[in-house]
N, C-alpha and C positions, 0 to 999 in steps of 0.2 A: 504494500500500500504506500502512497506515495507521503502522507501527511505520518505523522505521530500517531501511531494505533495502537501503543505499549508503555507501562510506565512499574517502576522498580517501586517496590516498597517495604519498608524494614519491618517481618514479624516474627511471632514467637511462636515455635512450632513444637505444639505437644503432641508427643505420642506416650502410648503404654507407660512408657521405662522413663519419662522424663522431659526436658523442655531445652530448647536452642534457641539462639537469636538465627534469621535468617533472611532472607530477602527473596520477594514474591516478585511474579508479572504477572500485572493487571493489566487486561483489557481496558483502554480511555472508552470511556461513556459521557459526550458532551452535547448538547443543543445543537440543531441546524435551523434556523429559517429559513425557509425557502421563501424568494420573493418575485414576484410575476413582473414585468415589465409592456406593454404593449399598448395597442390604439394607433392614431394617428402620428406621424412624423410630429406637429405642432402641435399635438396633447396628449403625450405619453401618461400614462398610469400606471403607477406603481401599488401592487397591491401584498400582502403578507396572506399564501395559500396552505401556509402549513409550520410547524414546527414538531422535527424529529428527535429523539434522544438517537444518538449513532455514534459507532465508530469510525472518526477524523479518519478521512483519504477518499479517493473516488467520489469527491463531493458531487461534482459537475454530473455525474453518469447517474449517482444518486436522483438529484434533483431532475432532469432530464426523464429517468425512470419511472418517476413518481408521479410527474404529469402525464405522461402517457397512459401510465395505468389506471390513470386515474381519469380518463378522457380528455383533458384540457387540452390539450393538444393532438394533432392527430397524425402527424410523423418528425424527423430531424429536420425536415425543410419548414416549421415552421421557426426554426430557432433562430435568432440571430448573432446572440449571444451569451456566453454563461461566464459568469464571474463571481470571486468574492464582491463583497461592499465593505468598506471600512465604516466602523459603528465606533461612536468618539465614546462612547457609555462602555463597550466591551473591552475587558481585557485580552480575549484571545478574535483578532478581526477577524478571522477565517468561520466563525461560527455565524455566516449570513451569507448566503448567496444568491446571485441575483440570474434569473432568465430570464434574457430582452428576446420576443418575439417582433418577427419583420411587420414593418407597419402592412395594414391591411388583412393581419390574423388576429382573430375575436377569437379568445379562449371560451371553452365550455365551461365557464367559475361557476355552474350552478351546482356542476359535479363534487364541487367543496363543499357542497354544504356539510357530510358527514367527515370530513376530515380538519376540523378546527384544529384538533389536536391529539397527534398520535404518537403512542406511544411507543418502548422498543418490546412490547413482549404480545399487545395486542392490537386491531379496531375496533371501528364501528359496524356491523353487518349485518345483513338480514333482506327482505323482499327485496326494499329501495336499490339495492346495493345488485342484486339478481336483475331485477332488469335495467337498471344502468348500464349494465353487461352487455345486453341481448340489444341495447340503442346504440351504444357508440364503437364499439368493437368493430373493424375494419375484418376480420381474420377470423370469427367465430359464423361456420357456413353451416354446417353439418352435413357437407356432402362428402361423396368417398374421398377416402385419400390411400397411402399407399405405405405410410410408418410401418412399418414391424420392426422391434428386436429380440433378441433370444435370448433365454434366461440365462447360456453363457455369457452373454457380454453384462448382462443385468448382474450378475451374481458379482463381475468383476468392480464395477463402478465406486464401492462404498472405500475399496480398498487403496482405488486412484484418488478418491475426492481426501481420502487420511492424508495419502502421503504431502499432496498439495496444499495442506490448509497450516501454511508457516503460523499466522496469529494463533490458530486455538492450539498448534503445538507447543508454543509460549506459553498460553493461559489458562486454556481448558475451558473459555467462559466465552467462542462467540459461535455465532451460526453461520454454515454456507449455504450458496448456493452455488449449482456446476451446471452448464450445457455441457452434452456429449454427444457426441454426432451418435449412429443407431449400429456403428459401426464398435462401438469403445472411447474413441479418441476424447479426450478433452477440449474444449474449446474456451471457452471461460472460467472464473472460478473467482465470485468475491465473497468477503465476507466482513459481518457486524453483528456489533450485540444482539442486531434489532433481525428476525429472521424476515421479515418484510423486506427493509431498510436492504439486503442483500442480496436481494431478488431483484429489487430495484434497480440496483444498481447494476446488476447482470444484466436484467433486460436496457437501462441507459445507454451500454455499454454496446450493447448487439444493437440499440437505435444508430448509436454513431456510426458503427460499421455499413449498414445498409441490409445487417439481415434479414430485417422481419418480412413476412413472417417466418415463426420459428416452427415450421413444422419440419420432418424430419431430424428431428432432434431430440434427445431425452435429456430432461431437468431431475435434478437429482437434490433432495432436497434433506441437510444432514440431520433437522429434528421432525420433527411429526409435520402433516400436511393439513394447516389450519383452511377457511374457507378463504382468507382473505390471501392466501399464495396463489389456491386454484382462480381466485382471479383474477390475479393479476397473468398468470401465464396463459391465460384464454385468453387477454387481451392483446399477448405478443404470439396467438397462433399458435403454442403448445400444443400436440396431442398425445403426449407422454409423460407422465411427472412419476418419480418414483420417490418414495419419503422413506429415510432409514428410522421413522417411529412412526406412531398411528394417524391415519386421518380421522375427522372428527367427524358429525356423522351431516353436518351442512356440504365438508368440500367434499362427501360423497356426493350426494344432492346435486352439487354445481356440476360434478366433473361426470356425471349421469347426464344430466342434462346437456350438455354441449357437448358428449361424445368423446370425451377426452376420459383416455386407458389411466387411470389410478392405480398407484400400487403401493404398499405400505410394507413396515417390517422388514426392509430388503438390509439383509445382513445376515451371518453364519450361514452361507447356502440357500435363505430360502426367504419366501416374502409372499403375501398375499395380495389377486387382481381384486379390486372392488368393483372396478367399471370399465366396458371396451374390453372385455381378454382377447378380443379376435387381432390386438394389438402384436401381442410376445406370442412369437414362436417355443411351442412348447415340445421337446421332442418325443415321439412315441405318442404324445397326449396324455402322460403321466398325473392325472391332477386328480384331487380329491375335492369335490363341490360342497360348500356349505355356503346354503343362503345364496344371494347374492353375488358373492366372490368366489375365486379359486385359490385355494391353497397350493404352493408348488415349493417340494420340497426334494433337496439334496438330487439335480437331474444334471 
């Protein structure tokens, strides 16, 4: 990460038999503003769309991220610029940055209304928030497509996204996110406190590039799959997410509903489909049905 995302601190480490002085690394967990710019040449407006708790670096990809997924925006061309803002009140200026959109693009701020203020562990979600989805989404069609992977490359992914995740190997305290093509390969991989906030910035990241949409690709998600991940990665075109802990029983709901293969539990050999199994090649068709999903283990 490019900014400060680590910070040394002196403590006292008890175990069983006794006590040390020592010295930790923590994960920095600091404020972001994000702030709107846009309108007219001769009447620009500046507006305050959000403030995140996150970990400092990939501010720009973050912020960038966050409007997209959030509809305000509806690709990189409308950006014109992303910057910090110096704030004469802050002591650290990098805790504000600014997105100037080209005059002549009117942002969706109606989309803000549930995002006043978010947090790094949850949102706001529920109907509003479903079909907001289903309005501004450029990339949620529901017709065929052509994704498959196989539970070989799936079973390997948890072990790529360990090896790559320098910050939590420091601290132990943040969340990733990974694209990986349907092949294995890596393609991205950020991370922050905020497991949102990381996704974010993953999909920011893939806006700069010109990928979206993101289909053909599997999102690899390294704690549980909340509702407000599955939608953000509908809205960059996902049709594969896989979460090394549980999905909850709403981003079943979303990821049912738009067609997009859920998978959960993917870790020690084995992981459960919720939705879409016609996704992952399974070989022999090795699977045990309950409910709903497929259990696919040790193949």
């Amino acid at each position: 990460m490019s900014a400060k995302s680590t910070q040394h601190l002196p403590i006292v480490k008890v175990t069983a038999q006794n006590s040390t002085l020592a010295v930790d690394v923590l994960a920095i967990e600091e404020p972001l503003e994000i702030r709107l710019e846009y309108g007219p040449q001769e009447q620009r407006v500046v507006r305050n769309v959000s403030v995140t708790m996150r970990t400092p670096g990939h501010d720009a990809e973050l912020a960038k991220g966050f409007l997209f997924t959030e509809g305000i925006i509806k690709n990189a061309a409308d950006i014109a610029s992303t910057q910090h803002r110096f704030i004469a009140c802050a002591e650290d200026k990098e805790n504000t940055i600014q997105v100037s959109l080209n005059p002549g693009v009117m942002p969706h701020l109606q989309n803000t209304e549930r995002n006043f203020y978010t947090t790094s562990s949850c949102g706001v979600c529920g109907k509003g928030s479903i079909n907001a989805i289903r309005t501004v989404s450029s990339f949620v069609a529901g017709g065929e497509d052509h994704d498959m992977v196989t539970t070989h490359v799936l079973h390997q992914l948890p072990a790529i996204l360990q090896r790559h995740q320098r910050v939590f190997t420091d601290t132990g305290g943040l969340h990733a996110s990974a694209l990986f093509t349907t092949q294995g390969e890596l393609l991205l991989l950020r991370e922050d406190v905020g497991r949102h906030n990381a996704l974010d910035k993953l999909i920011g990241a893939a806006l700069a590039y010109d990928w979206l949409p993101l289909n053909q690709t599997v999102l690899l998600l390294s704690g549980r799959a909340s509702f407000e991940l599955v939608q953000k990665a509908a809205m960059a075109g996902i049709n594969i997410i896989a979460a090394v802990g549980a999905p909850s029983s709403l981003a079943v709901q979303l990821a049912d509903e738009f067609k997009i293969t859920l998978i959960g539990f993917l870790r020690d050999e084995r992981f459960n489909i919720y939705t879409a199994a016609h996704r992952v090649f399974i070989p022999g068709n090795e699977t045990v049905t309950t409910g709903s999903s497929v259990v696919v283990e040790n193949i």
